[in-house]
C-alpha positions, 0 to 999 in steps of 0.5 A: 373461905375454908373447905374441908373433907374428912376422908373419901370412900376408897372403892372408886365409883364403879368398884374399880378397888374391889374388882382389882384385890378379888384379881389379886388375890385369885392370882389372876393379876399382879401387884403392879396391876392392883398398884396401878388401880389404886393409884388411879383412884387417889389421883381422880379423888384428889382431883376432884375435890381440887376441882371443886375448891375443897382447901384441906384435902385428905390423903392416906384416907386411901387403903387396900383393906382398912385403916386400923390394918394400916396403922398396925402396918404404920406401927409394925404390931405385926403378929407373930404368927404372920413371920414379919421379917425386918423391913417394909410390911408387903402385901402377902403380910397384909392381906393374910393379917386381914384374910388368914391364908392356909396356915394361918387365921386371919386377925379379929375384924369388929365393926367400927363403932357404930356403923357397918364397916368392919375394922381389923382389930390390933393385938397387942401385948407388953412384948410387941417390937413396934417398928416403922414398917409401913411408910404409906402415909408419907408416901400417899402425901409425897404422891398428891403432892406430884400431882400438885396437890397438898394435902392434909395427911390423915393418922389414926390418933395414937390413943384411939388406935390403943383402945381400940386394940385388944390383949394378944393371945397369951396375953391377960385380958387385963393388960393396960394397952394404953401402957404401950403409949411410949412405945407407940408414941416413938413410931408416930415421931418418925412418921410425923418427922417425915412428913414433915421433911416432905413438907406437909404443913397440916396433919390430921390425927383421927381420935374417934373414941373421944365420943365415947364415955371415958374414964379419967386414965383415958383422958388423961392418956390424951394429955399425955400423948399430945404432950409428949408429940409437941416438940415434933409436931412444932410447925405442923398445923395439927387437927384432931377430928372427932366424930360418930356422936357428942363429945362430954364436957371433960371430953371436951375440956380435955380436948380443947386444952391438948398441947400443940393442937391447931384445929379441932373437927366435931361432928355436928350432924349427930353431935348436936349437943357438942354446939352448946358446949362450943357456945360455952367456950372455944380456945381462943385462935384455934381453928374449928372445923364444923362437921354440918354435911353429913358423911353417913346418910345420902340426903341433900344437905339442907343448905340454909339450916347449915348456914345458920349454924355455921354464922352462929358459930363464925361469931364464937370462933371468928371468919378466919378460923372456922373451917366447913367439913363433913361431919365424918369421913365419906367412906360411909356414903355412896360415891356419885349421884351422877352413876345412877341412871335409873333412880326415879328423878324426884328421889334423885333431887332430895340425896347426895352422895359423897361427890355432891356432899363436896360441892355442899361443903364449898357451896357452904364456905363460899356462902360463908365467906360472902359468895353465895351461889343462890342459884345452888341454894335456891335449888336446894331449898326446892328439894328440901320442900318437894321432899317434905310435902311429896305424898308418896312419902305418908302412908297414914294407915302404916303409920296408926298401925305402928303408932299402935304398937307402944302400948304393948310388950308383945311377948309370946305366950308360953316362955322359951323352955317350954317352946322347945320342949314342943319344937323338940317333939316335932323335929326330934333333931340331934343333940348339938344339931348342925345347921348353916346361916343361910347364904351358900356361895354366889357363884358367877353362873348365878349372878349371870342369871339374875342380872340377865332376868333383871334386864328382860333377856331371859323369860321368868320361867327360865329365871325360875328353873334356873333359881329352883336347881339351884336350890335342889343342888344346895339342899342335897349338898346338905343332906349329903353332909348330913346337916340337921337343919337346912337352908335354901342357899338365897340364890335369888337374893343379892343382898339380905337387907336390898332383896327385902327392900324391893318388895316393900313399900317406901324403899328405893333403889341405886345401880351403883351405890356402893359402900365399903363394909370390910376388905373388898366387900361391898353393899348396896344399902337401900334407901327408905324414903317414906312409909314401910309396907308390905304389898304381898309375901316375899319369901314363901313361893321359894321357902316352899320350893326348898322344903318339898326337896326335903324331908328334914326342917328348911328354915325360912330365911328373913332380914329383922327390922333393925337389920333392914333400918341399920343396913339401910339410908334411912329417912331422916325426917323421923325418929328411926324407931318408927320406922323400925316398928313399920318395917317389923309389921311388915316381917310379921305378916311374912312370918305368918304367912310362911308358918301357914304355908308349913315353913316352921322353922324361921329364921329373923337375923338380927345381925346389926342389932348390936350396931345400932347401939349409940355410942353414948351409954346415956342413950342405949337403953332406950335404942335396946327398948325399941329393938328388942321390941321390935323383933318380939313383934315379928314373931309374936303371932306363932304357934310354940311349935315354930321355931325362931330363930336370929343370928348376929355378927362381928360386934361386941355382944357381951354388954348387951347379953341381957337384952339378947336374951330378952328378945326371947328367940328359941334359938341365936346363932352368932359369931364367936370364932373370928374374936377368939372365943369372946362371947364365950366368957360372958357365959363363964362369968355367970350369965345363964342362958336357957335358949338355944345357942349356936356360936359359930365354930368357923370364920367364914370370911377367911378362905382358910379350911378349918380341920376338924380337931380345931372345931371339935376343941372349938365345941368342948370349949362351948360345951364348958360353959353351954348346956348340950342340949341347947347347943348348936353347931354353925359356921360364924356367919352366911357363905355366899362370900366363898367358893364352894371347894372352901366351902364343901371341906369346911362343912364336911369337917364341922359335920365330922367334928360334931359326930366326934362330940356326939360319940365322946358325950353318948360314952360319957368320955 
């Protein structure tokens, strides 16, 4: 019997991680404080799971912000401008590579393949000193291994972490970073060295890009890095974990013949195709470790279609070497069922967070191994049948009416140029026209009233006047500012994606169902159990509110369909496509009914579009197809004079300009300063793009203030390759993660920076 996890949310189940940085980085604690926190968290993880039976148990899954942050600390590629002396990375030189400071931004953050955590991007270049400047994977196994516990010390493969990184500042975007694998090999040498001397026997290396199609140099990087760590991993049992999707045949052949390698782990959840090639070959006396439990969705493990698949591969790989795992690391689920009170009990027997997904990957071994709990199965297998039969699960006339919807294009009537030609006339804005992303800072004030009308101790009228100043504060900031395009602020809202999940159909709830998406940031995705429907308007009452404040455009404010699907636990007993459609229809009556009620500027973000995209390129277009169908659904029924528009955030967006562009929006607001201006480029080589654009001027996820002559630099770059007359000036993203002394600077001198452009561009200058 074989149990193994690939890796375990950090925050802790109650947030424990998040309210203890936020303390940290406010001053208000120490580092011994924040210490003591996370020692307490590995402890209680690393219990649990000895608890439960699981036999590889990870360490150095742990972090205080990001594991690609972590190995850059491991490997020393500290940046230059972060002044890294000699010696261990400490805190102030972590948190200020992952948040910026005063002086200094913040490094790139990106979205880790295809899900909604958000990684610290490495810069690198030929000059980089690599040096062992952080010992926390050594130190986190010495750690459980006080408290009685081996682990399976857990790395950032060495060839994932390179192409994972990016060119430094200053250096060409051409450079090979996988030229850098001997330096990086030296660093991971001492490290695996010392874990070794600590007396670890396992060692799992995270190479996740193995999904992804490679070219031959990468593959051949693989070969050459676990070549060249052979000697030193010689008495290590070493397993290199793959996950996210299928493996390709030359992926796999190279994989399975690394030198020095024990185990291999695939994910078989998403990676169904990788079992056939298992079933055409394994290496012969290696280990496999089986990803059948699933690390990215919240529904109870169908026990006995997973025992097929694990008998069926016991008979490739042999009994004594097949292990049971998840098919990724945890870090993507919530954290324990046992938190949530309040979520209705029939829905509560079909999910499993990641402290059930343990008790089902050692149910799954013992079963394998002959002691079978059928109490457990028996119980599971209710679950699963109550869940397929439940009738609150199918809404036939949601479903005709999505079903619908395949045999059109759905494209609005007049194209994009003549749009804002109309929508110019109306709002007669400025050229380069100022606007925000929607979101203004969550104060505690305001927390506090929304959580007191969610549990009855205010009135709904005190909840409104409450909400409504609210919104007049926001909205004469703005026009204090001199903003063109204003925003209500969401002070009603918790979140972009849960908001609009409590007023539609088929969606249910957690109270504790956190999950990590980057630093101390948290969500609480939704989970869509059945068929999507909206019961009545959601936004207009508030929208409404906010435009008689004022006499300049108020954008109505909506989360797109492929957000809500991307940012929620979706159903898996469907093709998320459809479920996509059901929940665009949904949006649509929403957007009409807030045109009809005088909102004619709206706003649909699209921030996870770019997310969703599978990682394999054979099945891309087909995601990119139904998406951007998708969104053209909600906005097809407007009058010209109504302007959309979309925003995107934190991904790479330059592989999927065209069809960014075919979601024909009049306007799209999108991240562009945190990743060093690379949306930029895609303009530069030539695409042309005739909607209106806003790339954002400023991070907003780093309390650093921006001056003004640094926007204004940031908005003659965009001018180079933009037209002005469809350029927009923005922040990269929503403000609700800032104060408002951050805030108020930060848009004063974007207001200030654009004036600046305006004045050089009407003297012709």
């Amino acid at each position: 019997m074989a149990s193994h996890i690939v890796g375990y949310p950090r925050m802790g189940p109650k947030r424990e991680l998040k309210f203890a940085l936020e303390s940290f980085w406010e001053g208000k604690s120490s580092a011994d404080d924040l210490q003591k926190v996370a020692a307490d968290l590995r402890a209680s993880i690393w219990k649990q799971m000895t608890d439960a039976g699981i036999k590889y148990i990870p360490s150095n899954t742990f972090s205080y912000y990001d594991q690609m942050l972590d190995t850059t600390a491991m490997l020393g590629a500290v940046p230059p401008r972060y002044g890294l002396n000699n010696g261990e990375i400490e805190f102030d030189t972590y948190f200020s590579m992952a948040r910026g400071n005063a002086s200094v931004p913040a490094m790139e953050m990106t979205k880790w393949f295809d899900t909604n955590y958000h990684f610290i991007v490495p810069e690198l270049g030929p000059d980089v000193n690599f040096t062992y400047a952080s010992h926390k994977a050594v130190n986190e196994y010495k750690e459980a291994k006080a408290l009685g516990v081996d682990t399976v010390p857990v790395l950032i493969g060495p060839v994932s972490y390179l192409v994972l990184s990016k060119p430094a500042k200053g250096v060409d975007k051409s450079f090979c970073l996988l030229s850098l694998l001997p330096k990086v090999l030296a660093i991971y040498k001492e490290v695996v060295a010392d874990l070794k001397e600590a007396g670890a026997s396992w060692v799992q290396f995270d190479e996740p890009i193995f999904v992804l199609d490679l070219d031959s140099q990468t593959l051949q990087a693989f070969s050459t890095a676990y070549a060249e760590l052979e000697s030193t991993l010689s008495g290590l049992n070493v397993l290199i974990e793959t996950y996210f999707a299928d493996i390709t045949a030359e992926a796999y052949q190279t994989l399975t013949a690394l030198n020095g390698v024990t185990a291999f782990g695939f994910d078989l959840v998403r990676g169904t195709k990788t079992l056939d090639l298992i079933k055409g070959g394994f290496p012969s006396g290696k280990y496999m470790f089986a990803g059948v439990v699933d690390g990215r969705n919240i529904w109870a493990n169908n026990l006995a279609a997973s025992l097929d698949t694990l008998n069926s591969l016991e008979g490739i790989v042999g009994k004594d070497k097949l292990v049971v795992s998840t098919s990724c690391s945890l870090l993507h689920t919530a954290v324990d069922l046992v938190n949530e009170t309040k979520l209705d009990n029939e829905i509560k027997s079909w999910l499993a967070f990641a402290a059930q997904k343990i008790v089902e990957v050692n149910a799954l071994a013992k079963a394998l191994s002959g002691q079978k709990d059928e109490a457990f199965f028996s119980s599971n297998a209710a679950a699963q049948a109550s869940r397929k039969s439940s009738p609150r699960v199918t809404n036939e006339a949601v479903q005709k009416a999505a079903a619908a919807l395949k045999g059109s294009d759905h494209r609005r009537a007049t194209n994009v140029s003549a749009r804002l030609d109309a929508q110019q006339k109306k709002f007669n804005l400025p050229i380069l026209p100022t606007t925000t992303i929607g979101s203004f800072p969550q104060t505690v004030e305001l927390r506090r009233v929304r959580r007191e009308y969610k549990a009855n101790k205010i009135s709904e009228e005190e909840y409104v006047s409450s909400i409504k100043e609210e919104i007049r504060k926001v909205v004469e900031l703005q026009e204090n500012l001199d903003i063109d395009v204003l925003v209500h602020g969401e002070p009603e809202r918790n979140d972009m994606v849960e908001y609009f999940g409590e007023q539609l159909s088929g969606f249910a709830f957690t109270v504790n169902g956190w999950v990590q998406s980057y630093g101390s940031r948290c969500v609480k995705p939704p989970i869509i159990y059945g068929d999507v429907s909206r019961p009545k308007p959601m936004t207009v009452f508030w929208s409404s509110t906010a435009q008689s404040m004022t006499k300049r455009p108020m954008k109505g404010m909506l989360t797109g369909p492929v957000t809500i699907l991307n940012w929620s636990f979706v159903r898996n007993d469907q093709p998320r496509s459809e479920t996509t459609y059901q929940i665009a229809l949904a949006i649509k009556d929403e957007v009409e009914d807030l045109e009809k009620a005088g909102i004619t500027v709206i706003q649909i973000d699209e921030a996870a579009l770019r997310e969703g995209l599978p990682l394999r390129k054979s099945e891309q277009a087909n995601y990119l197809d139904w998406a951007v169908h998708s969104f053209r659904i909600t906005n097809i029924g407007v009058q010209d004079t109504t302007q959309i528009h979309t925003h995107m955030c934190y991904s790479n967006f330059n592989d999927i300009i065209h069809s960014i562009i075919d979601m024909d929006a009049d306007v799209i607001t999108i991240e562009n300063s945190r990743s060093d201006e690379k949306l930029l480029s895609v303009f530069r080589d030539g695409v042309k793009y005739g909607a209106g654009i806003g790339p954002g001027v400023y991070d907003i996820h780093s309390p650093r203030i921006p001056p003004t002559d640094e926007i204004a630099d940031r908005i003659n770059k965009m001018l180079a390759v933009l037209e002005k007359n469809i350029l927009w000036v923005n922040p990269d993203c929503g403000l609700k993660t800032r104060k408002y002394p951050e805030v108020n600077p930060a848009l004063t001198n974007m207001v200030a920076a654009t004036k600046l452009i305006r004045n050089q561009l009407a003297s012709g200058k």
